[in-house]
C-alpha positions as CSV (number, residue, x, y, z in Angstrom):
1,X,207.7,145.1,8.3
2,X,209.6,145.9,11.1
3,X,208.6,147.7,14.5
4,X,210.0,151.2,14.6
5,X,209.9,152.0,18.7
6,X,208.7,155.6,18.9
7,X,207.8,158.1,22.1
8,X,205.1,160.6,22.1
9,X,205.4,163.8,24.6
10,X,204.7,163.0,28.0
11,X,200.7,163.3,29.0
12,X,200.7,165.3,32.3
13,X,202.6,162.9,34.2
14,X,202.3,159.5,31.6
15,X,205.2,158.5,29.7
16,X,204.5,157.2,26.5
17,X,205.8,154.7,24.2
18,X,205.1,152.0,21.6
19,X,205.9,150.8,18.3
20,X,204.7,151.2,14.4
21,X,204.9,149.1,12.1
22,X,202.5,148.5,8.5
23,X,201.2,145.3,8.1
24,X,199.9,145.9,4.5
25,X,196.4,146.8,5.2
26,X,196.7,149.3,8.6
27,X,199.2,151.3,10.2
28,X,199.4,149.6,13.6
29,X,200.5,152.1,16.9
30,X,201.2,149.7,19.8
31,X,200.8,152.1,22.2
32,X,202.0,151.7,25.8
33,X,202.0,154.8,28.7
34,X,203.5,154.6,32.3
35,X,202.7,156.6,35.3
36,X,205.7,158.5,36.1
37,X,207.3,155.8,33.7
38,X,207.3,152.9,36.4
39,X,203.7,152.0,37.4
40,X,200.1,151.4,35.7
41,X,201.1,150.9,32.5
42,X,198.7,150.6,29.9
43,X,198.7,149.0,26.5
44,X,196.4,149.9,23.6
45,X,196.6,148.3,19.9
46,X,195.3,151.0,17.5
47,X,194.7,150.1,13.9
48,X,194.6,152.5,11.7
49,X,193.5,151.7,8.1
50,X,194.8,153.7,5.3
51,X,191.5,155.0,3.9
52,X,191.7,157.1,7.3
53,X,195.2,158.5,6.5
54,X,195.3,161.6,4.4
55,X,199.4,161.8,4.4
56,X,202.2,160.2,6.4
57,X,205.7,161.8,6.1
58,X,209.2,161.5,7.6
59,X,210.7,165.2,9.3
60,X,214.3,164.9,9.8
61,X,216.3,165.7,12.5
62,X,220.2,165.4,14.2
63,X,218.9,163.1,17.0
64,X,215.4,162.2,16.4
65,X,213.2,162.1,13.6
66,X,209.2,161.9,13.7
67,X,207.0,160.1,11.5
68,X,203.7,162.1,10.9
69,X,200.9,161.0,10.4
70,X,197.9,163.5,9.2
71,X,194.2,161.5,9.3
72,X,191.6,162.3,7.4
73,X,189.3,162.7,10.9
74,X,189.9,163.4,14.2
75,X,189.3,159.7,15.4
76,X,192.7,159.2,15.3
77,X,194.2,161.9,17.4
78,X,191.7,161.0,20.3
79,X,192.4,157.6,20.0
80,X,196.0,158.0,20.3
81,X,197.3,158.8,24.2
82,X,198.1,162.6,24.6
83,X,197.6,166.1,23.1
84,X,197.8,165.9,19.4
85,X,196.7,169.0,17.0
86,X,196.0,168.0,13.6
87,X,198.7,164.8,13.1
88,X,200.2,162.5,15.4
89,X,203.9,163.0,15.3
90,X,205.6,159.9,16.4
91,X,209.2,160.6,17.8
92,X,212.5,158.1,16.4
93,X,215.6,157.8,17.3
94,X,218.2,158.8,14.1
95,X,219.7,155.1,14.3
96,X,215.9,153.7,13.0
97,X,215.9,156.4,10.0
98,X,216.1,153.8,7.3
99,X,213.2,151.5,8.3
100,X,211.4,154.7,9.4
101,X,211.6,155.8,5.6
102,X,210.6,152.6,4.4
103,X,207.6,152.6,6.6
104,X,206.7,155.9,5.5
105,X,207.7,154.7,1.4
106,X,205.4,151.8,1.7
107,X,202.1,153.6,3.6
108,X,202.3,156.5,1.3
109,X,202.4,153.7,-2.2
110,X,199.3,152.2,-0.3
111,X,197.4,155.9,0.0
């Protein structure tokens, strides 16, 4: 599956960024966040295995889409870099639509 870069609103003064992809058994965020976008960056690999996904969907938009992803506990959303309320929505650029669709197709067969 491909990567699918995404960015996550900024935490207090962190940008952060990363990748998804599915790798048939997890949902894989490959998370990294910046200070002021230039120093300390910091890379996390989160795994996220389907039984802890209760819905993943694709919202639409003219520039950027977002994949979102609703777990079944709050794990996730502390795990994952920023403020997050009930799902992690994972910001796309329009141009990555069609491989953000399949990764969404291919999560939601495996739920």
């Amino acid at each position: 599956m491909d990567r699918i870069p995404f960015t996550l609103p900024e935490d207090g003064l962190r940008e952060i960024t990363g990748f998804v992809y599915f790798d048939g058994e997890f949902v894989v965020l490959d998370v990294r966040s910046k200070l002021l976008g230039l120093l300390d960056e910091q890379r996390d690999v989160i795994k996220v295995a389907l039984t802890a996904i209760r819905s993943v969907r694709l919202k639409t938009g003219l520039v950027r889409d977002k994949v979102v992803i609703r777990p079944r506990k709050f794990d996730l959303l502390v795990a994952v870099p920023g403020d997050h309320d009930r799902e992690v929505a994972l910001r796309t650029k329009r141009r990555h639509r069609d491989r953000a669709e399949d990764l969404v197709e291919d999560v939601s067969r495996h739920l």
